[in-house]
C-alpha positions in Angstrom: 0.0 0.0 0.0 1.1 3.7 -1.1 1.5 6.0 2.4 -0.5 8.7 2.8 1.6 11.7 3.2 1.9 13.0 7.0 5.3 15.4 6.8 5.6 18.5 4.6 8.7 16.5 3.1 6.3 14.1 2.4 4.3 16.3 -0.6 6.8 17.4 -3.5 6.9 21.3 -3.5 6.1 21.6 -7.4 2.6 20.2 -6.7 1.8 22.5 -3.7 3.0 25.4 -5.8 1.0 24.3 -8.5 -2.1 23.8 -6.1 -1.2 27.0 -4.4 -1.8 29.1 -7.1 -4.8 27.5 -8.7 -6.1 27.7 -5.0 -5.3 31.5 -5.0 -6.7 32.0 -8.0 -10.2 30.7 -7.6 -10.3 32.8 -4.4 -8.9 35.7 -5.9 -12.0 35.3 -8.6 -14.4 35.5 -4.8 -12.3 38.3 -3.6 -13.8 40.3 -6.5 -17.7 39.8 -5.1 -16.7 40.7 -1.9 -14.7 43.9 -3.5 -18.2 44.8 -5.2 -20.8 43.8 -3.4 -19.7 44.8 0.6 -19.8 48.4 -0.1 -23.2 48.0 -1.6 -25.0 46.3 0.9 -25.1 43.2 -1.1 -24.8 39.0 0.3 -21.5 37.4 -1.0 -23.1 34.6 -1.9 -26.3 35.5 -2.9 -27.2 35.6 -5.6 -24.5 34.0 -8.0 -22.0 36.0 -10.0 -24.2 38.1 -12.6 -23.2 41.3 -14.5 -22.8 44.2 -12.9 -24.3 46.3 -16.2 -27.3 44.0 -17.3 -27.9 41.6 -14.4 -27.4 38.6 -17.1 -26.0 35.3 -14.9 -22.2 34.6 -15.9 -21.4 31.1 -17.0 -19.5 29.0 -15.0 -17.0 29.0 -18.1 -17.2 32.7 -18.7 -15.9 33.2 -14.8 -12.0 31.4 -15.3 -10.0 33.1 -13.3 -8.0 35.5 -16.0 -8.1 33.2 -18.8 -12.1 34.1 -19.2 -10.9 37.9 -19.2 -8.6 37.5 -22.1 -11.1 35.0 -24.1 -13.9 37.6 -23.8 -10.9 40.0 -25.0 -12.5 42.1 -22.2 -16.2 42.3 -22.5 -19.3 40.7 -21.1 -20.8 38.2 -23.1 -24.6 38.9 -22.3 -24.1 42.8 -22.7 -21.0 43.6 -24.5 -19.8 46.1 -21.7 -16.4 46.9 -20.9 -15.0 44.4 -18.0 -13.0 45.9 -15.5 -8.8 45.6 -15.2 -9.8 45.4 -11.3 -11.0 41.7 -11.9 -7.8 40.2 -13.4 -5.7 42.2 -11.3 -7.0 41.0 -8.4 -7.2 37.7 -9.1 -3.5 37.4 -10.0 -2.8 38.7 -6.9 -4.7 35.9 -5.2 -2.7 33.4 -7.1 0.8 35.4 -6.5 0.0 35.8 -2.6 -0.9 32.0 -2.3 2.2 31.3 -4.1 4.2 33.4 -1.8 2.7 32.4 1.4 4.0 29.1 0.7 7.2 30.1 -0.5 8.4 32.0 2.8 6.5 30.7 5.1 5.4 27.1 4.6 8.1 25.8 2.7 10.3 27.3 5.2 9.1 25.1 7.8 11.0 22.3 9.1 10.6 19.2 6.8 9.1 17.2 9.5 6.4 19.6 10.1 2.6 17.7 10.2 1.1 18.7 7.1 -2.0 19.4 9.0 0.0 21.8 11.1 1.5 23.1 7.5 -1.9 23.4 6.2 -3.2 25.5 9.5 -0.4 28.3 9.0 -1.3 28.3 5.4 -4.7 29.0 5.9 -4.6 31.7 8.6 -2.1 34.0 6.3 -3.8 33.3 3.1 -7.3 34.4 4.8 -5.6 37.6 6.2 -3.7 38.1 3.1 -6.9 38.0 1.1 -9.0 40.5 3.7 -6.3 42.7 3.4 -6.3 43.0 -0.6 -10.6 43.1 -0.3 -9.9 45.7 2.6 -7.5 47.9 0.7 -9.7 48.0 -2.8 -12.8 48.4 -0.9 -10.8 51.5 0.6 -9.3 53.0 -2.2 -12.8 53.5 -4.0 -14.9 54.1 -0.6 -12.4 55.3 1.6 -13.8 53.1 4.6 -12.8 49.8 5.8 -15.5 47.2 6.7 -15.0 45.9 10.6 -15.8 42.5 9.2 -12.0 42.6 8.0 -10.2 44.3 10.6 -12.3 42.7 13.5 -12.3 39.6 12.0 -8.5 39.6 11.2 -7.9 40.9 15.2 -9.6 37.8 16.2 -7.9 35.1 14.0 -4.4 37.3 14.9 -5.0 35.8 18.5 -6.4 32.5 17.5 -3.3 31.7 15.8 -0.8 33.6 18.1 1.4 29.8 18.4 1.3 30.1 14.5 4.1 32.8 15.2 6.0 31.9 18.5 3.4 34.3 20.3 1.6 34.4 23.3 -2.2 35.2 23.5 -1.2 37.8 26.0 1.7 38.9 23.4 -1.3 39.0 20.6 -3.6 41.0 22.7 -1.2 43.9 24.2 0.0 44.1 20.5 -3.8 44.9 19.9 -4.3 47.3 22.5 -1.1 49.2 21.7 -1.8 48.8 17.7 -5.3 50.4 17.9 -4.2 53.5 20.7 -1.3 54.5 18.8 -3.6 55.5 16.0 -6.5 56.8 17.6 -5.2 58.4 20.6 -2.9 61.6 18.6 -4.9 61.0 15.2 -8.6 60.7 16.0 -8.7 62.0 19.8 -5.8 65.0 19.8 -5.6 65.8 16.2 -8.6 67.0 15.5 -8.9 69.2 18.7 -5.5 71.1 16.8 -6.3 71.0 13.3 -10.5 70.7 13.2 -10.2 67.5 11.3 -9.2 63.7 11.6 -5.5 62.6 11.3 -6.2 59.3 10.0 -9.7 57.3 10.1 -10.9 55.2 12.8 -10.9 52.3 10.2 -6.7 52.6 10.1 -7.0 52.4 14.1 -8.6 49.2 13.8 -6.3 47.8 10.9 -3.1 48.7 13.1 -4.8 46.8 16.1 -5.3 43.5 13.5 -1.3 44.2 12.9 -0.6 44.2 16.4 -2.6 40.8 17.0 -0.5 39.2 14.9 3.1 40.9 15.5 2.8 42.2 18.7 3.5 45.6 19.2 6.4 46.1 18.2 5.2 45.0 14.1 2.3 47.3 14.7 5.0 50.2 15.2 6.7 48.8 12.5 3.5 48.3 9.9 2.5 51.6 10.7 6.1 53.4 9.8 6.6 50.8 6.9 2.8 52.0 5.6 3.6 55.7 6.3 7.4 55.7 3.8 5.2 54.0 1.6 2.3 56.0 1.4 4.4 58.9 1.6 6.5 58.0 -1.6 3.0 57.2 -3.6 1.5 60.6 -2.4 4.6 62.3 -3.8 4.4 60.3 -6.7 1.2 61.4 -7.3 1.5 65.0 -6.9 4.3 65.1 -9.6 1.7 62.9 -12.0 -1.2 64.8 -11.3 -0.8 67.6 -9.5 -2.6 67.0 -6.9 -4.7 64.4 -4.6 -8.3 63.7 -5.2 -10.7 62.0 -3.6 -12.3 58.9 -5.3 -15.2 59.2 -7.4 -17.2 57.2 -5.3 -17.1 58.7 -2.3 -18.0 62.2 -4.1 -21.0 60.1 -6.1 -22.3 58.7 -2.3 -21.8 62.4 -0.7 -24.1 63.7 -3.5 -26.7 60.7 -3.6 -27.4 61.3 0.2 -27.4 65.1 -0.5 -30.2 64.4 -2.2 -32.0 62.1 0.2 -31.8 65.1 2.6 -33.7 67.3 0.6 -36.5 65.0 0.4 -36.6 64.9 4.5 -38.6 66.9 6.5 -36.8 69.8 8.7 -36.9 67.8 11.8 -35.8 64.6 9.8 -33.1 66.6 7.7 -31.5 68.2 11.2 -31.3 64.4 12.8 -29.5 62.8 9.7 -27.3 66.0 9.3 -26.7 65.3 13.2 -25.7 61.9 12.8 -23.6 62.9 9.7 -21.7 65.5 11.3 -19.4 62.3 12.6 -18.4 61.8 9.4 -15.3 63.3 7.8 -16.4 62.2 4.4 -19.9 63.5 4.6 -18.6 67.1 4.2 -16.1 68.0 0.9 -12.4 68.4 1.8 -11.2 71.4 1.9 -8.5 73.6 -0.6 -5.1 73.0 -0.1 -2.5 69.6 0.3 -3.1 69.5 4.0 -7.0 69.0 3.8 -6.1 66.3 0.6 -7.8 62.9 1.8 -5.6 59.6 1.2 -6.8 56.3 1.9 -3.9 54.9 4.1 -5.9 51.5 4.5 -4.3 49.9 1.6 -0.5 51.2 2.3 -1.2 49.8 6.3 -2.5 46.4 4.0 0.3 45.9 2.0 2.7 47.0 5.4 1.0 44.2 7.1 1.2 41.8 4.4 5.0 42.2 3.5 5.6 42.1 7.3 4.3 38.4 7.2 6.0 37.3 4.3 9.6 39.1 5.3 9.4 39.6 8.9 6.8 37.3 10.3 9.1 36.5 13.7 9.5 39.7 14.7 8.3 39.9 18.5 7.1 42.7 21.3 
């Protein structure tokens, strides 16, 4: 009788790279209906993928993961509309981060390792690598951060603690010190100086899921990592552009409720302006670079997600 495999030595590494990205792939393809639909209001699994433009069901074979995009030479079958870059893009990146989960991290594990062990690390970075990429997309159109993702990812950050030589007690001080760090001189002090938020409560909450998993010490880190890097691309894009802009989305959603305030009663018009008042992106920003609103969700995603790949043992 042929043993079953039981030690990452056991499985040859050209088939779990192979299986690794085919896996990343088809959840790279899901990331996408969570990138869409979250912001909307709309189940992730109800109903199945359809067109965004007509409504038409997709085919299972018109929703390959990339190769449909190039087929359809990228169009919609049922309508003939223009598909989105977004949907390749991400998807590639679901196959490349499952690829290189495995490569630093699992395949650096001692031969002997239990594959069910193996398998367990796997899963717990590939889930918060893929939160992360819906998180940061989700952010760069909306400018918010759904607490699904960062609360979800703080939880799993302590559930899997071991995963990374860390105590639970490690996990949730690195939580605690993650999520004041932020909020404390850019949500609480800032805005008493300067009228308006630092940074959003939504970047709090994704430097306390950094925290659960590094400790403090990687939420320091994540948070000076994401702040070179989001400096560079804000410099970047001054030179291209000129300036900084906030997305298109965010200006369409300030509008649409404009207009669902004029249809209000007085007394129903001052509560929702009330409750509104809370919200930084309920009011246009201001002239000038300082009052320029950056989503710093996805440069505190990508910190967190190169910190697991390169730096994954660093410690409080």
């Amino acid at each position: 009788m042929i043993a079953m495999p039981s030690v990452l030595d056991d499985v040859p590494p050209m088939f779990l790279r192979t299986l690794a990205v085919l896996f990343g792939l088809v959840w790279g393809s899901f990331l996408n209906v969570v990138i869409y639909r979250t912001p909307r209001g709309m189940s992730v699994a109800f109903p199945a993928s359809h067109c965004p433009r007509c409504g038409s069901p997709v085919a299972s074979y018109d929703n390959i993961p990339i190769l449909s995009f190039a087929i359809l030479r990228r169009r919609s079958r049922c309508c003939r509309e223009p598909i989105s870059w977004r949907y390749p893009i991400v998807e590639a990146i679901g196959g490349v981060l499952s690829l290189a989960i495995l490569e630093a991290i699992i395949l650096r594990l001692p031969p002997t390792t239990p594959l069910h062990r193996a398998a367990a690390v796997y899963l717990a970075d590939f889930a918060l690598a893929l939160a992360l990429v819906a998180g940061a997309f989700i952010d760069l159109e909306h400018m918010y951060i759904p607490d699904a993702i960062t609360f979800g990812g703080t939880v799993l950050g302590t559930m899997t603690a071991s995963f990374r030589d860390q105590t639970l007690v490690g996990s949730l001080l690195g939580a605690a010190v993650g999520f004041a760090v932020v909020w404390l001189p850019f949500i609480v002090v800032y805005p008493r100086v300067r009228g308006v938020v630092g940074m959003g409560l939504g970047d709090a909450k994704l430097l306390m899921l950094a925290g659960a998993w590094f400790g403090w010490g990687g939420a320091l880190w994540v948070l000076g990592l994401a702040a070179v890097q989001g400096s560079l691309a804000a410099i970047v894009t001054l030179l291209l552009r000129g300036r900084i802009e906030e997305p298109a989305a965010v200006r369409s959603e300030r509008e649409a409720t404009q207009k669902e305030l004029e249809a209000l009663s007085e007394d129903e018009r001052a509560e929702v302006e009330r409750a509104l008042a809370a919200d930084p992106l309920a009011k246009e920003p201001g002239p000038g670079l300082g009052q320029a609103r950056v989503a710093f969700g996805p440069f505190l995603s990508v910190a967190v997600i190169e910190t697991m790949l390169f730096g994954c043992r660093l410690k409080s």
